[in-house]
Wavefront OBJ file of the C-alpha trace (Angstrom):
o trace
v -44.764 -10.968 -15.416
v -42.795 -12.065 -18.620
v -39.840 -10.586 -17.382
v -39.472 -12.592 -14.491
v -38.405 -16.072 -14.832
v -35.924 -16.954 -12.167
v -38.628 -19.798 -11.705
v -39.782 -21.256 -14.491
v -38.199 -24.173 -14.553
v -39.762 -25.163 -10.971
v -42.860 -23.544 -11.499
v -42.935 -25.125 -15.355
v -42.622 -28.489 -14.332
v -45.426 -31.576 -14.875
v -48.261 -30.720 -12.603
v -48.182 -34.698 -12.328
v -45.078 -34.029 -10.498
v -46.959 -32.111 -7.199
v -50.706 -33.689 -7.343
v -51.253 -35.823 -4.593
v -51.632 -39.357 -4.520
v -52.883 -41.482 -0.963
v -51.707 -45.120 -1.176
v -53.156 -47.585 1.737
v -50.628 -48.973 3.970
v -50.436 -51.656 6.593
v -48.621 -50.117 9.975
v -48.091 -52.455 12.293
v -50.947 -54.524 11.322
v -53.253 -51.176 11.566
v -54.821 -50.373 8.175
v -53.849 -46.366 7.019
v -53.089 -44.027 4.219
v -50.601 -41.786 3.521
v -51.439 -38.595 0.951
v -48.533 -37.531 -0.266
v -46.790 -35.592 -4.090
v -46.087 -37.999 -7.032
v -43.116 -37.373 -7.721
v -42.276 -38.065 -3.549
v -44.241 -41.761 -4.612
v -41.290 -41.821 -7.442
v -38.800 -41.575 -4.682
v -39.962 -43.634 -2.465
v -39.603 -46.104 -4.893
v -36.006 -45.879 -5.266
v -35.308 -46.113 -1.904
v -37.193 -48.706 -1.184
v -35.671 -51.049 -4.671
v -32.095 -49.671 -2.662
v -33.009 -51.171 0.611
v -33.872 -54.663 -1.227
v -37.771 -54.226 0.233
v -41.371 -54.210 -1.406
v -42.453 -50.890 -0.770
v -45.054 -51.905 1.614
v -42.401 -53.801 3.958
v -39.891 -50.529 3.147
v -42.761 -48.202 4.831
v -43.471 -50.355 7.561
v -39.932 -51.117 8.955
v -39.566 -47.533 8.673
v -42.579 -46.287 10.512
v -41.312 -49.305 13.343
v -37.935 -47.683 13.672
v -38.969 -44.669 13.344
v -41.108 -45.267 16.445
v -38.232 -47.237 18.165
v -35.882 -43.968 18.048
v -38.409 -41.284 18.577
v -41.513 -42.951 20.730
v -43.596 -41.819 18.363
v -44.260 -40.767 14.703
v -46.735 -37.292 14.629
v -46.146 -37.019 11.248
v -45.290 -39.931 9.255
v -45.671 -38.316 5.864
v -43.093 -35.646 6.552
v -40.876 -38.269 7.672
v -41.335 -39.779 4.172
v -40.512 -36.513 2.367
v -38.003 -35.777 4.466
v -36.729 -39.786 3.911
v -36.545 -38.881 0.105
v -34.928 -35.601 0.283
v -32.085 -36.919 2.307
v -32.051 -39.867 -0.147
v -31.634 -37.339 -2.907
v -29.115 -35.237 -1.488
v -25.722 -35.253 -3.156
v -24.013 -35.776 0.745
v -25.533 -38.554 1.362
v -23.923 -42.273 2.597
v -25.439 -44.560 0.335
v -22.996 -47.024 1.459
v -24.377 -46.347 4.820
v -27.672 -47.073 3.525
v -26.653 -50.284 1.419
v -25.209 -51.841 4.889
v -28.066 -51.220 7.445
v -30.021 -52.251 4.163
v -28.457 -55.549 4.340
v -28.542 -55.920 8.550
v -32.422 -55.149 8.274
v -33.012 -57.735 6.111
v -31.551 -60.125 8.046
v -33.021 -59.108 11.620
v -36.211 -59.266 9.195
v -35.939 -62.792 8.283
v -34.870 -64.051 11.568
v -38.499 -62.278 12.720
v -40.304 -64.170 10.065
v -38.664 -67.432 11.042
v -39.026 -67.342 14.552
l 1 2 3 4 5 6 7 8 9 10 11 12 13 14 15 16 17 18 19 20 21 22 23 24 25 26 27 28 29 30 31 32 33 34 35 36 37 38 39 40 41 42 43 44 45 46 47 48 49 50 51 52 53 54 55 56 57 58 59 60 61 62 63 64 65 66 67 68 69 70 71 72 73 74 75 76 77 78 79 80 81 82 83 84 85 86 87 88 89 90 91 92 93 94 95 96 97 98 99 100 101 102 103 104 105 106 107 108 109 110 111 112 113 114
């Protein structure tokens, strides 16, 4: 209806925005995929250029923490979108992230030394 239009600017956007995209990743040596929205790809990005990583080292270390704290990972693309919603929420330490940023890299490069 023309009269309604509360969403239009959400429902407007790109469609490039919400069509999927599946990039292969390396987990833990184990070859996978993850299927997930553009624009989440776009994201994903950022944080991973904030945490100083390639993005394939960025989605590793997380998936490997991720499984440190939890014991597992049932759904590790919800994790991402979750990842990049917190990341994009206006609340949310950056600082923090700058600083355990800077203490992965290093516990990463003693790893690749030893």
């Amino acid at each position: 209806r023309e009269d309604i239009a509360m969403c239009h600017v959400f429902a407007g956007q790109n469609p490039a925005n919400y069509t999927f995209e599946t990039r292969s990743v390396r987990l833990m040596g184990h070859p996978t995929s993850v299927r997930l929205e553009a624009k989440f790809w776009v994201v994903l990005e950022e944080l991973a250029e904030a945490q100083g990583m390639p993005m394939a080292k960025f989605l590793s270390a997380l998936y490997e923490e991720a499984l440190d704290i939890n014991g597992e990972v049932s759904n590790f693309a919800s994790l991402l979108r979750c990842c990049c919603l917190n990341f994009l929420d206006p609340g949310f330490d950056h600082e923090r992230l700058a600083a355990e940023a800077a203490e992965t890299r290093e516990k990463l490069a003693k790893a690749d030394a030893a």
